[in-house]
PDB file with SEQRES, HELIX, SHEET and CRYST1 records, atoms N, CA, C and O in Angstrom:
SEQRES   1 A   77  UNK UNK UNK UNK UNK UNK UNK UNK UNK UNK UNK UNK UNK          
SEQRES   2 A   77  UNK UNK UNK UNK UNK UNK UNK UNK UNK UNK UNK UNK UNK          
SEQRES   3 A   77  UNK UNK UNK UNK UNK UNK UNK UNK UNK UNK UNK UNK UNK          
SEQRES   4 A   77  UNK UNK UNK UNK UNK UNK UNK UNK UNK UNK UNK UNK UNK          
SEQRES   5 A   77  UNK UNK UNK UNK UNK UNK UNK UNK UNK UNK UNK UNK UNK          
SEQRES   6 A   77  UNK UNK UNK UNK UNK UNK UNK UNK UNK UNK UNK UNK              
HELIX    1 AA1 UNK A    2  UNK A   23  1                                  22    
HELIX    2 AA2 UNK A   25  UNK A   28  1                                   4    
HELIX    3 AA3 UNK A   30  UNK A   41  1                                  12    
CRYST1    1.000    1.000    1.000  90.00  90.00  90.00 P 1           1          
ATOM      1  N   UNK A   1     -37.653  19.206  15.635  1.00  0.00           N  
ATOM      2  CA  UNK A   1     -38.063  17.807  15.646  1.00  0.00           C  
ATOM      3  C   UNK A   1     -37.450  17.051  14.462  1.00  0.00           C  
ATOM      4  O   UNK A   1     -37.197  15.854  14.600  1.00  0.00           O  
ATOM      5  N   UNK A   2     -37.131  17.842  13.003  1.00  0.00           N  
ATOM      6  CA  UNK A   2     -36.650  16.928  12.059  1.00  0.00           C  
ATOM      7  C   UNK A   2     -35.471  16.461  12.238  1.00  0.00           C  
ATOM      8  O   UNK A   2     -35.174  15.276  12.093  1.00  0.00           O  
ATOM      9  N   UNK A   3     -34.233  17.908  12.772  1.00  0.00           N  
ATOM     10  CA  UNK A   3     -33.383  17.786  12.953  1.00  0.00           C  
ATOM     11  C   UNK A   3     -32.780  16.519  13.936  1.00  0.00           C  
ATOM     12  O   UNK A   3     -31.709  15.987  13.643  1.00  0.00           O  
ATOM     13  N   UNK A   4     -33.631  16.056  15.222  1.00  0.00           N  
ATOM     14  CA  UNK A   4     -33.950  15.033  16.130  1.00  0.00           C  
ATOM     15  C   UNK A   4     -33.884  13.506  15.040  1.00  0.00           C  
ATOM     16  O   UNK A   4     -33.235  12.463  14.958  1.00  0.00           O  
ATOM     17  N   UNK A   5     -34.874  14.121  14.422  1.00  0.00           N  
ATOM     18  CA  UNK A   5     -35.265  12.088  13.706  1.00  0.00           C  
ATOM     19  C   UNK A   5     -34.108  11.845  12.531  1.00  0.00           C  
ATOM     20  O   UNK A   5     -33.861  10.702  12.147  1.00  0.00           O  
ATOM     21  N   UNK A   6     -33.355  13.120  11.939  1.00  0.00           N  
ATOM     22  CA  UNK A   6     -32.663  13.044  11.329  1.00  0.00           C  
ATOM     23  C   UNK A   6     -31.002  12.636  11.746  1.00  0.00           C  
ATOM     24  O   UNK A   6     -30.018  12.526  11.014  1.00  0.00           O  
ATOM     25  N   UNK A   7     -31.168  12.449  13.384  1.00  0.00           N  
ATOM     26  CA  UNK A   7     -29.543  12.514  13.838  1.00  0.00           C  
ATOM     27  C   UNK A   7     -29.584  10.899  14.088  1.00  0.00           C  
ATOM     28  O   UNK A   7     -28.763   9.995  13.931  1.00  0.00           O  
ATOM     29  N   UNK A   8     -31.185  10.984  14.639  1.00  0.00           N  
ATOM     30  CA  UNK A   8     -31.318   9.214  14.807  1.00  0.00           C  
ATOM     31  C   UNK A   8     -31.243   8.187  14.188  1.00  0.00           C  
ATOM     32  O   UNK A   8     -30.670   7.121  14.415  1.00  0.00           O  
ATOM     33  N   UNK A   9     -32.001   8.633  13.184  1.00  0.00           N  
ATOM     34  CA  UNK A   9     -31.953   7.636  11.645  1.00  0.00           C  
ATOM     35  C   UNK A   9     -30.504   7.769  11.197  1.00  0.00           C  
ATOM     36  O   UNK A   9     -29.698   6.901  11.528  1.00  0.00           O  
ATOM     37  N   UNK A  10     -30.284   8.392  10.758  1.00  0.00           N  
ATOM     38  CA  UNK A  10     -28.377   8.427  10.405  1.00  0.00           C  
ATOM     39  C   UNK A  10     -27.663   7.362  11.466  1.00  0.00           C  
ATOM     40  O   UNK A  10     -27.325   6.229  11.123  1.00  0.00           O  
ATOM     41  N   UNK A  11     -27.455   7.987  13.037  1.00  0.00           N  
ATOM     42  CA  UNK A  11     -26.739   7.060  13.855  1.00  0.00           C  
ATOM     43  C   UNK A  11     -27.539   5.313  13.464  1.00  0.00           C  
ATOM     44  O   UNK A  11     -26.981   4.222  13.353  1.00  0.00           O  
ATOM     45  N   UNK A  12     -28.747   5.619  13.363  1.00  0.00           N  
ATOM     46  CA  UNK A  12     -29.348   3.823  13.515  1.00  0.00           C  
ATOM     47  C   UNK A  12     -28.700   3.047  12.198  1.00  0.00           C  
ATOM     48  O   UNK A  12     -28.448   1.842  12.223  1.00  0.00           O  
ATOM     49  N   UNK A  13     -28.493   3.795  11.182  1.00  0.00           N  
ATOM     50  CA  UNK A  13     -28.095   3.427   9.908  1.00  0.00           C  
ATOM     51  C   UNK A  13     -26.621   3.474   9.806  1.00  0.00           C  
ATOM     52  O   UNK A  13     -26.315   3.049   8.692  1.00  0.00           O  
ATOM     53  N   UNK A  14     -25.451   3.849  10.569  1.00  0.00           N  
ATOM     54  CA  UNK A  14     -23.966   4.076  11.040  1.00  0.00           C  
ATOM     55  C   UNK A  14     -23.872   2.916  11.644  1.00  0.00           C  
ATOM     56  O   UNK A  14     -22.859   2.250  11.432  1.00  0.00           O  
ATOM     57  N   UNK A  15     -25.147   2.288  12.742  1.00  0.00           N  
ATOM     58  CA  UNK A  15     -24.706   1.282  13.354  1.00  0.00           C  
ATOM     59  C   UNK A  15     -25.118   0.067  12.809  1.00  0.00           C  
ATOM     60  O   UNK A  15     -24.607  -0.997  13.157  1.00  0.00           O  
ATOM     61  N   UNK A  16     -26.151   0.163  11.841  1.00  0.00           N  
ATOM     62  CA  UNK A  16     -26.576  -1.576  11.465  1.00  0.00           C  
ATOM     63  C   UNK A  16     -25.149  -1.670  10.134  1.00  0.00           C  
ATOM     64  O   UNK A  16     -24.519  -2.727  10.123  1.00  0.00           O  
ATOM     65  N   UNK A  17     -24.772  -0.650   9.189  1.00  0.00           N  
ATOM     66  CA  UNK A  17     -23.960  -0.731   8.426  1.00  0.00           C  
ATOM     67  C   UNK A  17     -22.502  -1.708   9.389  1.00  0.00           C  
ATOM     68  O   UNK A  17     -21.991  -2.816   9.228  1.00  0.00           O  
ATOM     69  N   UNK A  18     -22.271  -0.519  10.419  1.00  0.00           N  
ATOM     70  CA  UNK A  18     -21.274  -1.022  10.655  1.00  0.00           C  
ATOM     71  C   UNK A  18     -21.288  -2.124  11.280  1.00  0.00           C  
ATOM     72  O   UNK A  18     -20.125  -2.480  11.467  1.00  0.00           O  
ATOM     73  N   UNK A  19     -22.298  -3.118  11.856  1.00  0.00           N  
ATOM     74  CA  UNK A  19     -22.365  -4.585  12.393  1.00  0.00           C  
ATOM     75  C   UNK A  19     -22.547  -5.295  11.203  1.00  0.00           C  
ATOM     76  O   UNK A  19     -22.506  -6.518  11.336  1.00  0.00           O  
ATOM     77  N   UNK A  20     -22.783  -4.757   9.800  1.00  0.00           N  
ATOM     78  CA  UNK A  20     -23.311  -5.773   9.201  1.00  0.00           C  
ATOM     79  C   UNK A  20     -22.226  -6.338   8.529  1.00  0.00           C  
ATOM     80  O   UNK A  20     -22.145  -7.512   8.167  1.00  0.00           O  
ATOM     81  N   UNK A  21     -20.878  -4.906   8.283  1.00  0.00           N  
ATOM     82  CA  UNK A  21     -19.888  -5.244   7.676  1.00  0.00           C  
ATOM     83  C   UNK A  21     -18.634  -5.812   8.345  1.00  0.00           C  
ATOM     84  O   UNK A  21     -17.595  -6.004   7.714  1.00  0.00           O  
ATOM     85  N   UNK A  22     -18.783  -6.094   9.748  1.00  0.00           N  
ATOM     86  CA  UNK A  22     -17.864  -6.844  10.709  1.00  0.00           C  
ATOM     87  C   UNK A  22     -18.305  -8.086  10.518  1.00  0.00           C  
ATOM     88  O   UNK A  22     -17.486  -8.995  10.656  1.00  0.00           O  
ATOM     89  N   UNK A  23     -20.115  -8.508  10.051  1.00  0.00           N  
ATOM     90  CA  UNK A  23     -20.250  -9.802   9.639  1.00  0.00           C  
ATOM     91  C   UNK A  23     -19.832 -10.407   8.458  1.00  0.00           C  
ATOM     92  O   UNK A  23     -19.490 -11.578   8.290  1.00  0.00           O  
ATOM     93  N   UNK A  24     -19.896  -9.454   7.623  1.00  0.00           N  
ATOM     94  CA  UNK A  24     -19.830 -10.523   6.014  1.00  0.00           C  
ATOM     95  C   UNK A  24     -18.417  -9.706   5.547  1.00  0.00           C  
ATOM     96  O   UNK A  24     -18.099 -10.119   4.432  1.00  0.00           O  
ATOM     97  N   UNK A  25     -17.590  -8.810   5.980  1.00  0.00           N  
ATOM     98  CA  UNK A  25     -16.506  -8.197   5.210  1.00  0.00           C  
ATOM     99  C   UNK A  25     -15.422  -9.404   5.298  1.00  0.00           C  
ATOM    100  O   UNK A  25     -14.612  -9.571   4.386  1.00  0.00           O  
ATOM    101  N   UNK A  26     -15.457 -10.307   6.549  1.00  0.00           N  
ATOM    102  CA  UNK A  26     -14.725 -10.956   6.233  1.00  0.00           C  
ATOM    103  C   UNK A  26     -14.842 -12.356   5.740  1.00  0.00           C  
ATOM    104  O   UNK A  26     -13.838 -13.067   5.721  1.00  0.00           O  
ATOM    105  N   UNK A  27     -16.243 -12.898   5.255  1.00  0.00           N  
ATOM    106  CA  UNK A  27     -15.945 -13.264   4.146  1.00  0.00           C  
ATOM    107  C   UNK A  27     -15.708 -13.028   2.945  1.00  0.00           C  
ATOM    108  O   UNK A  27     -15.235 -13.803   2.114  1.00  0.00           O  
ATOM    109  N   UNK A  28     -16.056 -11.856   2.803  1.00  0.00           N  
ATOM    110  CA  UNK A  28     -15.551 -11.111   1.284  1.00  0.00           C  
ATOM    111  C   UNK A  28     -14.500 -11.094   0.958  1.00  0.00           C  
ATOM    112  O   UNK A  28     -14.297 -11.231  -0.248  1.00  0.00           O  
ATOM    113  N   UNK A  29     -13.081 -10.880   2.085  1.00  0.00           N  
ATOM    114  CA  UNK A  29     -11.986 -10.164   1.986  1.00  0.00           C  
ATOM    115  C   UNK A  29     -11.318 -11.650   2.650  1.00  0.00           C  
ATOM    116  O   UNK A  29     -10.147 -11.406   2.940  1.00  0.00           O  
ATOM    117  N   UNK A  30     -11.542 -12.577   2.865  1.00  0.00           N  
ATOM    118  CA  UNK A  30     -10.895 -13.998   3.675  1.00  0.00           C  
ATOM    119  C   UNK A  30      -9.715 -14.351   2.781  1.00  0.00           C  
ATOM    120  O   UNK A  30      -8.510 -14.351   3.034  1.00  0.00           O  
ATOM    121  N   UNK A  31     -10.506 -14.712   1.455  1.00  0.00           N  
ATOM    122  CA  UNK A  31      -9.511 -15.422   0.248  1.00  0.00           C  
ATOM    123  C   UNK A  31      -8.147 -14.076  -0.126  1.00  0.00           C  
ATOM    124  O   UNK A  31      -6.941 -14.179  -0.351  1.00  0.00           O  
ATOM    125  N   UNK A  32      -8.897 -13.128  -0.058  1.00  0.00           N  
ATOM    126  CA  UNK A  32      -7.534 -12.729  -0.838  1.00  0.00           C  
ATOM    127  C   UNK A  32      -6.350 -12.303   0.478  1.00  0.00           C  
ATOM    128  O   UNK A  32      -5.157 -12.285   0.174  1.00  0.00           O  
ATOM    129  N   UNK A  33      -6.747 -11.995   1.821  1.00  0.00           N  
ATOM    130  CA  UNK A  33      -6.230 -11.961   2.949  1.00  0.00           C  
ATOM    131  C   UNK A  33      -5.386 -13.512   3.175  1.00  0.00           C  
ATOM    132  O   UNK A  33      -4.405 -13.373   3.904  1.00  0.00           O  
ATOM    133  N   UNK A  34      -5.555 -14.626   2.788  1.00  0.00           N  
ATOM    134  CA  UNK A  34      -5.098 -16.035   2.605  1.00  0.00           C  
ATOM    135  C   UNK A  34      -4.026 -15.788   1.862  1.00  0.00           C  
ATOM    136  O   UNK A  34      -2.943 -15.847   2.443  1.00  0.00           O  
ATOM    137  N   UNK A  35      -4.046 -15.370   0.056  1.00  0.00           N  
ATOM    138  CA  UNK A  35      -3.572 -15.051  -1.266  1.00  0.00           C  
ATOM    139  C   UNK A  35      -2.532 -14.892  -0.186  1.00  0.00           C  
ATOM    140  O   UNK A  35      -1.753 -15.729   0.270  1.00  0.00           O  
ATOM    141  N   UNK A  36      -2.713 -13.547   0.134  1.00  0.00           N  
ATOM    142  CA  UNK A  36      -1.290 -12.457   0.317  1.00  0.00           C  
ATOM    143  C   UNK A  36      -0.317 -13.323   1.616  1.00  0.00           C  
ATOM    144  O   UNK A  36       0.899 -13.137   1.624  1.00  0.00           O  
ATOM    145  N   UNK A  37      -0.764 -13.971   2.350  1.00  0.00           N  
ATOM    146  CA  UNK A  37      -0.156 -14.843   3.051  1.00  0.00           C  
ATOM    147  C   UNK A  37       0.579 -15.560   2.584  1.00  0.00           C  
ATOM    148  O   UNK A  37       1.705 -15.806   3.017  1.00  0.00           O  
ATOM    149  N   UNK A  38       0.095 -15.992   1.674  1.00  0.00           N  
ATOM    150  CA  UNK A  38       0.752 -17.562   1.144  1.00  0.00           C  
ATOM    151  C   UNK A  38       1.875 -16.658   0.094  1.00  0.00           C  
ATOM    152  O   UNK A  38       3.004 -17.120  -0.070  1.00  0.00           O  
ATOM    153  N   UNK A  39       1.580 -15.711  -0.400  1.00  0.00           N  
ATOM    154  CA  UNK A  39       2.738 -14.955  -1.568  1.00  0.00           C  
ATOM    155  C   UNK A  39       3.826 -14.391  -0.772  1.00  0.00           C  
ATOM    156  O   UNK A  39       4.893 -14.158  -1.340  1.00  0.00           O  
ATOM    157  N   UNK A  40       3.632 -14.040   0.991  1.00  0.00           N  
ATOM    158  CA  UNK A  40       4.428 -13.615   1.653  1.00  0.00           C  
ATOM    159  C   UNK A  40       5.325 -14.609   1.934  1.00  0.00           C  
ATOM    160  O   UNK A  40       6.522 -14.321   1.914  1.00  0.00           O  
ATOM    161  N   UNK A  41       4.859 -16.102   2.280  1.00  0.00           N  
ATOM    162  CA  UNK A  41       6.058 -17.493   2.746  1.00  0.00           C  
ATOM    163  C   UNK A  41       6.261 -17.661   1.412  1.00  0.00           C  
ATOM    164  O   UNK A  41       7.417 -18.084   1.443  1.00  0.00           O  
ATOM    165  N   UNK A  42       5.967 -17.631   0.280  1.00  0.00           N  
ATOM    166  CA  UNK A  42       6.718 -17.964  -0.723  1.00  0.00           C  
ATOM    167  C   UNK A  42       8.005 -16.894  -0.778  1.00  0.00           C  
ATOM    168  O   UNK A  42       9.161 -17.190  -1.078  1.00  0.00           O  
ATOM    169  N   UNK A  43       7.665 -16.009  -0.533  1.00  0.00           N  
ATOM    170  CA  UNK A  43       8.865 -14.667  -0.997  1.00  0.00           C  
ATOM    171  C   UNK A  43       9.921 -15.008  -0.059  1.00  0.00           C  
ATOM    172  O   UNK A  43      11.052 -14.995  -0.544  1.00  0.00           O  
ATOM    173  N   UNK A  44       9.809 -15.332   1.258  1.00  0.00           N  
ATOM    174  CA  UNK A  44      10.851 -15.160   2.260  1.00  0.00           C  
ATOM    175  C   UNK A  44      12.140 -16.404   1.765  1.00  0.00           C  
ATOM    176  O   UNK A  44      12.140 -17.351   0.979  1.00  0.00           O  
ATOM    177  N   UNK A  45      13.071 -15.849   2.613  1.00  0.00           N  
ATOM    178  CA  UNK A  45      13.941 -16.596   2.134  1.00  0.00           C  
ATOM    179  C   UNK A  45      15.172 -17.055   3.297  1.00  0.00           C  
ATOM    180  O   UNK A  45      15.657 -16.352   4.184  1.00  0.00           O  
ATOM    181  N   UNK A  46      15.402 -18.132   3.033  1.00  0.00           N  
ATOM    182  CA  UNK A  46      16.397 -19.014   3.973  1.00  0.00           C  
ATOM    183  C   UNK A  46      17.466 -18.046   4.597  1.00  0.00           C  
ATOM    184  O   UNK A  46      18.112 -17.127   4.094  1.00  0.00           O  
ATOM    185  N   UNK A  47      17.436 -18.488   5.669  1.00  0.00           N  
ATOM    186  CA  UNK A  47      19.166 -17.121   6.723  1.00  0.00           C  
ATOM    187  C   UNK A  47      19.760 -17.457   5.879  1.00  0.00           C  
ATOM    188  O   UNK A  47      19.525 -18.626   5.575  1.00  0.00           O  
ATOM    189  N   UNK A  48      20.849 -16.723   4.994  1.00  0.00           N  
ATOM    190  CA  UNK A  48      22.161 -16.831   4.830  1.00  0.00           C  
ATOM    191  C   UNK A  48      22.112 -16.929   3.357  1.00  0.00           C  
ATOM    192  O   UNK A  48      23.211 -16.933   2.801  1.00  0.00           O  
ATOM    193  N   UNK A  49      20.858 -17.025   2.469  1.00  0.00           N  
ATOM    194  CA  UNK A  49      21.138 -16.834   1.195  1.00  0.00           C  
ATOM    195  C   UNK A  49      21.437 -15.802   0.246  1.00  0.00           C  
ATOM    196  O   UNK A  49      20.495 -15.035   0.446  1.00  0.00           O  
ATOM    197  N   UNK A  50      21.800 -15.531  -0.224  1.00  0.00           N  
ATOM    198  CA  UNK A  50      22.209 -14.198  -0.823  1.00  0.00           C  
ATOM    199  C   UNK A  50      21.896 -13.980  -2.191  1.00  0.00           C  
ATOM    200  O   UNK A  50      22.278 -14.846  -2.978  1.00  0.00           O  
ATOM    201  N   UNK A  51      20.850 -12.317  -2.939  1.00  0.00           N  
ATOM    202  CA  UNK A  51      20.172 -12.605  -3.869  1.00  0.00           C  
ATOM    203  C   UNK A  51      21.023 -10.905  -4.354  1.00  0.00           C  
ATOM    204  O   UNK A  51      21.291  -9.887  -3.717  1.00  0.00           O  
ATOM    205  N   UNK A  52      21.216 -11.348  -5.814  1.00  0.00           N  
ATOM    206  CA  UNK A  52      21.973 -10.335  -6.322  1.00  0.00           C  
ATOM    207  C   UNK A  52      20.924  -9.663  -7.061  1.00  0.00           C  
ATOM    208  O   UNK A  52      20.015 -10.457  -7.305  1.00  0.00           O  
ATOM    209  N   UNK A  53      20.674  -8.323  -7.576  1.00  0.00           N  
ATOM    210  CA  UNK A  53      19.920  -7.861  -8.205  1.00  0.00           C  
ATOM    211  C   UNK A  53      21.129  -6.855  -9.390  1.00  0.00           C  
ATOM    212  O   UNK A  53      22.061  -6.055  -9.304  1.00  0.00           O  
ATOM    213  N   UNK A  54      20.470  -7.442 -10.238  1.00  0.00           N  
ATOM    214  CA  UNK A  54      21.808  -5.965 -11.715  1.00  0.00           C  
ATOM    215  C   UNK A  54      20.709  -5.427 -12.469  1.00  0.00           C  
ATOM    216  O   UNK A  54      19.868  -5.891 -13.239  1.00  0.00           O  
ATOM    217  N   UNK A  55      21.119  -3.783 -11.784  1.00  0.00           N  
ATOM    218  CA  UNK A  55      20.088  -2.919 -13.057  1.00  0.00           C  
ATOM    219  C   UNK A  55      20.604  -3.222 -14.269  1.00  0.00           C  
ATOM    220  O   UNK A  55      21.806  -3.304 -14.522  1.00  0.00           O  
ATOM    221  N   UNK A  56      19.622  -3.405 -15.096  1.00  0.00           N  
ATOM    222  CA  UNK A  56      20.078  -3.130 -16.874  1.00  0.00           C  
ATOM    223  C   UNK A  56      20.307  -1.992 -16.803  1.00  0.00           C  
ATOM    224  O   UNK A  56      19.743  -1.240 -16.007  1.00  0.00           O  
ATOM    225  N   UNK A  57      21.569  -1.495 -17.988  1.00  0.00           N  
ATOM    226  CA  UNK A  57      21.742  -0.312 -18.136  1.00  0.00           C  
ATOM    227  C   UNK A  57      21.027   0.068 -19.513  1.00  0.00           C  
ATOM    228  O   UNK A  57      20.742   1.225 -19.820  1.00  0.00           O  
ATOM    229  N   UNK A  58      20.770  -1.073 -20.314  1.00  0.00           N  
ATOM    230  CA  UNK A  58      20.448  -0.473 -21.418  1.00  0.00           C  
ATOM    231  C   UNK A  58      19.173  -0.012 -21.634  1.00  0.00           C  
ATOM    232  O   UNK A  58      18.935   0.826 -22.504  1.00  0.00           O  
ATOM    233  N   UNK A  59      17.952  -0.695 -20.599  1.00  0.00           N  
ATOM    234  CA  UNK A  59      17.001  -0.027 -20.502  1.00  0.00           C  
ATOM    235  C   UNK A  59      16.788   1.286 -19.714  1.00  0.00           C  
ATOM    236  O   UNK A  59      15.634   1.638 -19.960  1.00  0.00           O  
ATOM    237  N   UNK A  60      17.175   1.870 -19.162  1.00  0.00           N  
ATOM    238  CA  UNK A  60      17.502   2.968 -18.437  1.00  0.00           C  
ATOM    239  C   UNK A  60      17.412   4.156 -19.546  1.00  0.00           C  
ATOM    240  O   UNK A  60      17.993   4.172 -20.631  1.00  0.00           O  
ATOM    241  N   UNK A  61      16.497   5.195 -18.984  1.00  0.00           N  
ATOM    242  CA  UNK A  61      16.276   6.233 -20.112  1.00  0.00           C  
ATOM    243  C   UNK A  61      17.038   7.318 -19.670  1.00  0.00           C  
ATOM    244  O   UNK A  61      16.810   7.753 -18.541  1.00  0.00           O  
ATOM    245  N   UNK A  62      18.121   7.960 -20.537  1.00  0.00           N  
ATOM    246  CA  UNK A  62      18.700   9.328 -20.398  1.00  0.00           C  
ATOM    247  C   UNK A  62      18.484  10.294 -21.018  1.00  0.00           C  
ATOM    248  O   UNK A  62      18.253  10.260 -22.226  1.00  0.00           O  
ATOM    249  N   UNK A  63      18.514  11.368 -20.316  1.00  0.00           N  
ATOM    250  CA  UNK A  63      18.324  12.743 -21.604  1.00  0.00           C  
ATOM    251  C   UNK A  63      19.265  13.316 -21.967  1.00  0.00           C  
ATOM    252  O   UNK A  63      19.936  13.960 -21.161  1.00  0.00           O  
ATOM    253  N   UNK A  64      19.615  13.242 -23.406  1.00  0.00           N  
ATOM    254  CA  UNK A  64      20.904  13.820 -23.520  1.00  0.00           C  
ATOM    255  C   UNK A  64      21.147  15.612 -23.766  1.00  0.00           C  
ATOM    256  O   UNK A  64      22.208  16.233 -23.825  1.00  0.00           O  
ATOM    257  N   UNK A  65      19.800  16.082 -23.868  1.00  0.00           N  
ATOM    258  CA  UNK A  65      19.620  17.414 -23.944  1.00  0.00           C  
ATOM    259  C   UNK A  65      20.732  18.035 -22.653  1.00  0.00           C  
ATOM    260  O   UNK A  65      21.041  19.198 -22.909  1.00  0.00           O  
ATOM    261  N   UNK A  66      21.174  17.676 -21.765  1.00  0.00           N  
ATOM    262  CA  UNK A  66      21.635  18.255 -20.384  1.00  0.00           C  
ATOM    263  C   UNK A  66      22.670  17.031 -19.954  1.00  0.00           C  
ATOM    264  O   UNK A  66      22.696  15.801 -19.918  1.00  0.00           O  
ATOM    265  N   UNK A  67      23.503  18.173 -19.653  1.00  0.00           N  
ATOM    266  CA  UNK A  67      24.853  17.080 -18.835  1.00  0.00           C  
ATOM    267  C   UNK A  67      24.429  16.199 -17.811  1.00  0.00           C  
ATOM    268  O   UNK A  67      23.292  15.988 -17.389  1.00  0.00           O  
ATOM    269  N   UNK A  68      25.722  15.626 -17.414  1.00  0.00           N  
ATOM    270  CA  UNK A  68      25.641  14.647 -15.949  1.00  0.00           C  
ATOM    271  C   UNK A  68      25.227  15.472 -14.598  1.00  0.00           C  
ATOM    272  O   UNK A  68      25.662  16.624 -14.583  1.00  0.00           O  
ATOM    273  N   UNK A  69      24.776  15.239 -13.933  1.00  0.00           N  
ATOM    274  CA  UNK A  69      24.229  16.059 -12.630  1.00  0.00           C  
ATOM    275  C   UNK A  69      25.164  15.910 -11.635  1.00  0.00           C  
ATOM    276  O   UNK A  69      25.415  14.785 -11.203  1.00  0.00           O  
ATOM    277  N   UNK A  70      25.878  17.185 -11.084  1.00  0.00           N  
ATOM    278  CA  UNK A  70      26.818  16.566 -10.029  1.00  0.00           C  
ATOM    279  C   UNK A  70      26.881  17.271  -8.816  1.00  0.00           C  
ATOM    280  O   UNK A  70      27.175  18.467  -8.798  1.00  0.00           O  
ATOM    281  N   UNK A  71      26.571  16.485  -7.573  1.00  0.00           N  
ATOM    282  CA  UNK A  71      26.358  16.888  -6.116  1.00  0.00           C  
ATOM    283  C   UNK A  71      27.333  17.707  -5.516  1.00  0.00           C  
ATOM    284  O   UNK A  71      28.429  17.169  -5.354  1.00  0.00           O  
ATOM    285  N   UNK A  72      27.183  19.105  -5.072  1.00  0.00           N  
ATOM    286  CA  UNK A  72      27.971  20.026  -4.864  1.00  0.00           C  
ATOM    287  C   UNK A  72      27.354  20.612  -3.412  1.00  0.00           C  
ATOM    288  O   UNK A  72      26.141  20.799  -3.313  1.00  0.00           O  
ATOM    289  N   UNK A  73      28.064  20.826  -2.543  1.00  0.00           N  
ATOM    290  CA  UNK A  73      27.566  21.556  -1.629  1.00  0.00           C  
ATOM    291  C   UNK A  73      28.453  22.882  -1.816  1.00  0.00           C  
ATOM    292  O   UNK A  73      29.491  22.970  -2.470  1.00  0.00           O  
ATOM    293  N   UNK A  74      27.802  23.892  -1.088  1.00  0.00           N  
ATOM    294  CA  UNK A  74      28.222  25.695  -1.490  1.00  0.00           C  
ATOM    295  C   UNK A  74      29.058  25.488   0.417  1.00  0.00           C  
ATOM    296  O   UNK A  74      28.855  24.865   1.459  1.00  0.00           O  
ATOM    297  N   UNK A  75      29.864  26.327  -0.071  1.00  0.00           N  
ATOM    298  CA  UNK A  75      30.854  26.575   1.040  1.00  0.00           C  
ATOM    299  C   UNK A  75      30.850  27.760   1.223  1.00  0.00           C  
ATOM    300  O   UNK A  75      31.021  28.554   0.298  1.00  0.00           O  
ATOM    301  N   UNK A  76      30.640  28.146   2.543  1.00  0.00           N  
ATOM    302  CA  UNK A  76      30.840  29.749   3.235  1.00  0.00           C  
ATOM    303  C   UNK A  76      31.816  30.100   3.325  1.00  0.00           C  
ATOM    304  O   UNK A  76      32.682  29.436   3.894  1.00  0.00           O  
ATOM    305  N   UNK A  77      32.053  31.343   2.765  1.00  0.00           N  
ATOM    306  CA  UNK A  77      33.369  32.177   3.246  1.00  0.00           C  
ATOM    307  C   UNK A  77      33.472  32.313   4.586  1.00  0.00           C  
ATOM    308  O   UNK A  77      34.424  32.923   5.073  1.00  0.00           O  
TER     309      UNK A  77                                                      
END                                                                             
């Protein structure tokens, strides 16, 4: 019998949670769901413009303990 009132109460409490948070999650979550919209049409950009990006080299960290690393594949006899 506990096991019974215990599957019920759980499911009854699975389902008011989950109606309650289809009501108010999205006002919680509206504004910043807006935010990310509006940061997405700002980012986009006109057909045909062209945006260069240059790594700095001087910030770039090397270790000089160990040589240059160089891509080798092994060949079968």
């Amino acid at each position: 019998m506990f096991l019974l009132k215990f599957i019920f109460i759980t499911a009854l409490i699975y389902y008011l949670l989950k109606s309650i948070g289809k009501i108010f999650l999205p006002f919680l979550f509206g504004n910043t769901a807006k935010n990310l919209n509006n940061q997405q049409e700002f980012k986009q950009k006109k057909q045909g413009d062209v945006t260069i990006y240059y790594k700095d080299e001087k910030n770039i960290k090397r270790d000089t303990k160990f040589g240059e690393y160089v891509d080798f594949e092994e060949i079968k006899d």
